[in-house]
N, C-alpha and C positions, 0 to 999 in steps of 0.2 A: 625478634628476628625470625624470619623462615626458614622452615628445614634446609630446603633448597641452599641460601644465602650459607647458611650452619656450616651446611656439607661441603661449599664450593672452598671453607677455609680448611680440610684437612689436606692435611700435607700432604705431597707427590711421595713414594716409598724411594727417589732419589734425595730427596731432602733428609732421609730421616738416616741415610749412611754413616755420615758423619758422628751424629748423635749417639748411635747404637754402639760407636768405635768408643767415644767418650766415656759412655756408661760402662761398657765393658772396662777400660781404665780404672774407673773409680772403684769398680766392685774386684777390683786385684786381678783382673784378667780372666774370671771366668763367671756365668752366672745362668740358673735357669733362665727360661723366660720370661716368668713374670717377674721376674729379679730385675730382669733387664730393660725391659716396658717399663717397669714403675723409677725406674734411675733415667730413661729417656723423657718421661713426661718431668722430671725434676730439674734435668738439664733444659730442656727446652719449653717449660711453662707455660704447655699447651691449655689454653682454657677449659674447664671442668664439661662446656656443652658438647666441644668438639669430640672431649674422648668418650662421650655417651653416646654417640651415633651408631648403630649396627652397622653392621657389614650386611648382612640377610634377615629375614622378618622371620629368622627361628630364633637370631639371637644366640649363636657361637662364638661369633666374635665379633669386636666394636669396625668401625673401617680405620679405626688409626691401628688395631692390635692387626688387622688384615692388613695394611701395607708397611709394619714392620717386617712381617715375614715374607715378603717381596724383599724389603732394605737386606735381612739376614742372607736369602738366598744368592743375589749380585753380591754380600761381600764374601761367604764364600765358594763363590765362582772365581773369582777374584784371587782368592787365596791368603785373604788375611785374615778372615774366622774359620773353624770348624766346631761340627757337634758330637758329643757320642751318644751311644745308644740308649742311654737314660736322660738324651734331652738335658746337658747341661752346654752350653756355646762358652767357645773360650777364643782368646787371640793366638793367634799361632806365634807371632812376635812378640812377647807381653811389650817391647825395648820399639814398638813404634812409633815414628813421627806423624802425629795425626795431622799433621797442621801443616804437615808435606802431598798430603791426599788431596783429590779432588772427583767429586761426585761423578759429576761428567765423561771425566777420564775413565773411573767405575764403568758407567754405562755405558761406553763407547770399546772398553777393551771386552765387556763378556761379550756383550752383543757381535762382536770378530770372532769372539770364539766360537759361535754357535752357528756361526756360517755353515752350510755344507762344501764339504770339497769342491774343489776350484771345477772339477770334471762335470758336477752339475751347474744347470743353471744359477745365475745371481738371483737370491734373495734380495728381494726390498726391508727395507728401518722396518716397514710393517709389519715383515711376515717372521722378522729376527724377535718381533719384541713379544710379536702373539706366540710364536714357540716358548720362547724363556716365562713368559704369560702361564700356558697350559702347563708345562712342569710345576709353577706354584700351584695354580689352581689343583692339581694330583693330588699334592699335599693337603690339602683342606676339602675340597668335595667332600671326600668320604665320609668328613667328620659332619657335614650339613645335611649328607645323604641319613645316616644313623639317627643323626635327633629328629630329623622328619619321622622316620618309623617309631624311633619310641615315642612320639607326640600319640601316634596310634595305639599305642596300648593300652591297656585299661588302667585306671590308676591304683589298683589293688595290683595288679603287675607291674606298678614302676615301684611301686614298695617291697615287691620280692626282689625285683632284679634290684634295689639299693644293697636289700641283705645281704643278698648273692657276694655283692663287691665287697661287704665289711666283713664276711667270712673268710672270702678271699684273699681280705688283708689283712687276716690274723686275727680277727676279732671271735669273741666264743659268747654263747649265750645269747646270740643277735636275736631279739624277736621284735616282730612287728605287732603295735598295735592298735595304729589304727584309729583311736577314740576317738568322735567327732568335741569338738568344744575342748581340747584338752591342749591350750593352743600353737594346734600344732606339730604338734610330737608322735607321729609316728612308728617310732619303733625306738628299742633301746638294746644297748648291749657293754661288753666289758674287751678293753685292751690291756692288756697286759705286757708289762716292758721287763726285759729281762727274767720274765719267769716270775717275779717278783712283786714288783708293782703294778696295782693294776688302776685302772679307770673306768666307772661308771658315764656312759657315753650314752647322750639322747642322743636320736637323729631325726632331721625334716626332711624329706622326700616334697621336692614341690615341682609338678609334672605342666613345665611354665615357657609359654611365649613371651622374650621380651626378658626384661630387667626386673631382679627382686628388689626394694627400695629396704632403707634402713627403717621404715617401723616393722614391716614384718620380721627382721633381724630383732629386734626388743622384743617382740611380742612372743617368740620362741625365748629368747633369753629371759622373759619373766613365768614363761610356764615351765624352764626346768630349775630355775633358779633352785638353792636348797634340796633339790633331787639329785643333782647329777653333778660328775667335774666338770664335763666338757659339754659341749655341744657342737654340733654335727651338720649344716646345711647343703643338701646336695637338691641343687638344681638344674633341669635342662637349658634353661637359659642363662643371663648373668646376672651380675651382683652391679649395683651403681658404687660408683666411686665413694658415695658416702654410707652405702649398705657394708664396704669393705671397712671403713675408719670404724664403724659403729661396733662392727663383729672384734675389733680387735683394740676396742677404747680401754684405757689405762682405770682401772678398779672393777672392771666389771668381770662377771665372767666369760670368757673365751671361746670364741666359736670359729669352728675349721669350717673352711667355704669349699663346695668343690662343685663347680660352672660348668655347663655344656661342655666347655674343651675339655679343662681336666677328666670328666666322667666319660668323655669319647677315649683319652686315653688308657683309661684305667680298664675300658672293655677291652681293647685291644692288646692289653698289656696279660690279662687275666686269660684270654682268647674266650671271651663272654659275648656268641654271637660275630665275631669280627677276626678273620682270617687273614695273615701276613703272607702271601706267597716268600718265597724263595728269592722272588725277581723283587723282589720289596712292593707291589702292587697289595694295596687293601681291600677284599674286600670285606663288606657286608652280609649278612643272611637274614632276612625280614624273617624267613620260617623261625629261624632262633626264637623271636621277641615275642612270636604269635602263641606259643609255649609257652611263654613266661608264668 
């Protein structure tokens, strides 16, 4: 089947309202996002090519995980979800009637709302849907603007700036190193839980357009096997659907994935290169990366 053909079956981000209300149900009324993604593609058994498809050829996000966040934003405009600031979405009513909603209704009441007063001119369907359009797009640019620039840095600075973030996240002892032929294994460090416990952490840095597949997931999991607890995979791009089942298969040992999005977050959260105004506007600093 052709790309083209692939792409014309992902779903409208009014299709997937319904779904995302359901999944929220099932996961007790609140859920990260990928919590809530991975209960939508269960509810709705979206086939494995279609949720492989990128949104953009840096590979941030698929176009089905892009126009869930179009679906999240109409419902709450709407007023039947909200988020808080560490990015978990919950139902405002857990006691909803899902089965009393309708998509359309959704689309037809934000799109009223975002009229401008009656004083100015009538907006057209077009210019209501491109407005509501650009707000999502706000949300996401930055994070496609960001991976573009770290595609430009050197790869011995995507390996500081990995450190950077595992320092940042509590991690001690983080060193990079580097080896070629060591498969994989870029730098290593230790987490410590409560003071107490701690964990011998490899990490992969893989500075990547496009989708990581499940053998390079084995091929790191056999060169820290026996060395390490955990393991580590931070990529700029994503993980495929079976790169994710692999990292987290039943006897093996466990590896934490962390994808273009998450790692756009975690700059932004650490303020690593990436500035929150006041007005909640993001941006960027390329000079940041060029230092690295």
């Amino acid at each position: 089947m052709g790309r083209k053909k692939i792409y014309d079956k992902v779903p409208t981000h009014d299709k997937m309202m319904i779904p995302t209300l359901k999944a929220l149900k099932l996961l007790g009324g609140s859920g990260s996002i990928d919590e809530i993604n991975e209960k939508v593609y269960e509810v709705t058994g979206y086939d494995e090519d279609i949720l492989e498809i990128p949104h953009d050829e840096n590979g941030v996000q698929t176009k089905v995980e892009y126009r869930l966040a179009w679906a999240r934003t109409y419902l709450k405009k709407y007023g039947l979800i909200d988020n808080s600031s560490r990015g978990v979405w919950a139902l405002i009513n857990n006691e909803i009637d899902i089965s009393s909603l309708n998509s359309n209704e959704i689309l037809k009441t934000v799109r009223e709302q975002t009229r401008k007063p009656k004083t100015d001119k009538k907006q057209t369907k077009k210019e209501i849907q491109s407005k509501i359009d650009e707000e999502i797009e706000d949300q996401i640019d930055w994070k496609e603007n960001l991976i573009t620039i770290i595609l430009k840095i050197e790869p011995s600075a995507f390996e500081r700036l990995c450190q950077r973030i595992l320092r940042e996240s509590g991690f001690i002892q983080v060193e990079v190193t580097g080896k070629s032929g060591d498969g994989g294994i870029d730098g290593k460090g230790i987490v410590r839980l409560n003071g107490f416990l701690s964990f011998h952490v490899f990490f992969q840095s893989k500075r990547y357009k496009g989708s990581v597949g499940s053998g390079d997931i084995r091929d790191f999991r056999g060169a820290m096997q026996g060395r390490a607890d955990k393991g580590l995979f931070i990529t700029t791009g994503n993980f495929t659907r079976e790169a994710i089942k692999e990292a987290t298969r039943d006897g093996a040992p466990p590896i934490d994935l962390i994808d273009g999005e998450l790692l756009c977050d975690k700059l932004k959260e650490f303020n690593l290169g990436v500035k929150t105004e006041l007005i909640e506007e993001v941006s960027v600093s390329p000079e940041w990366f060029s230092k690295i």
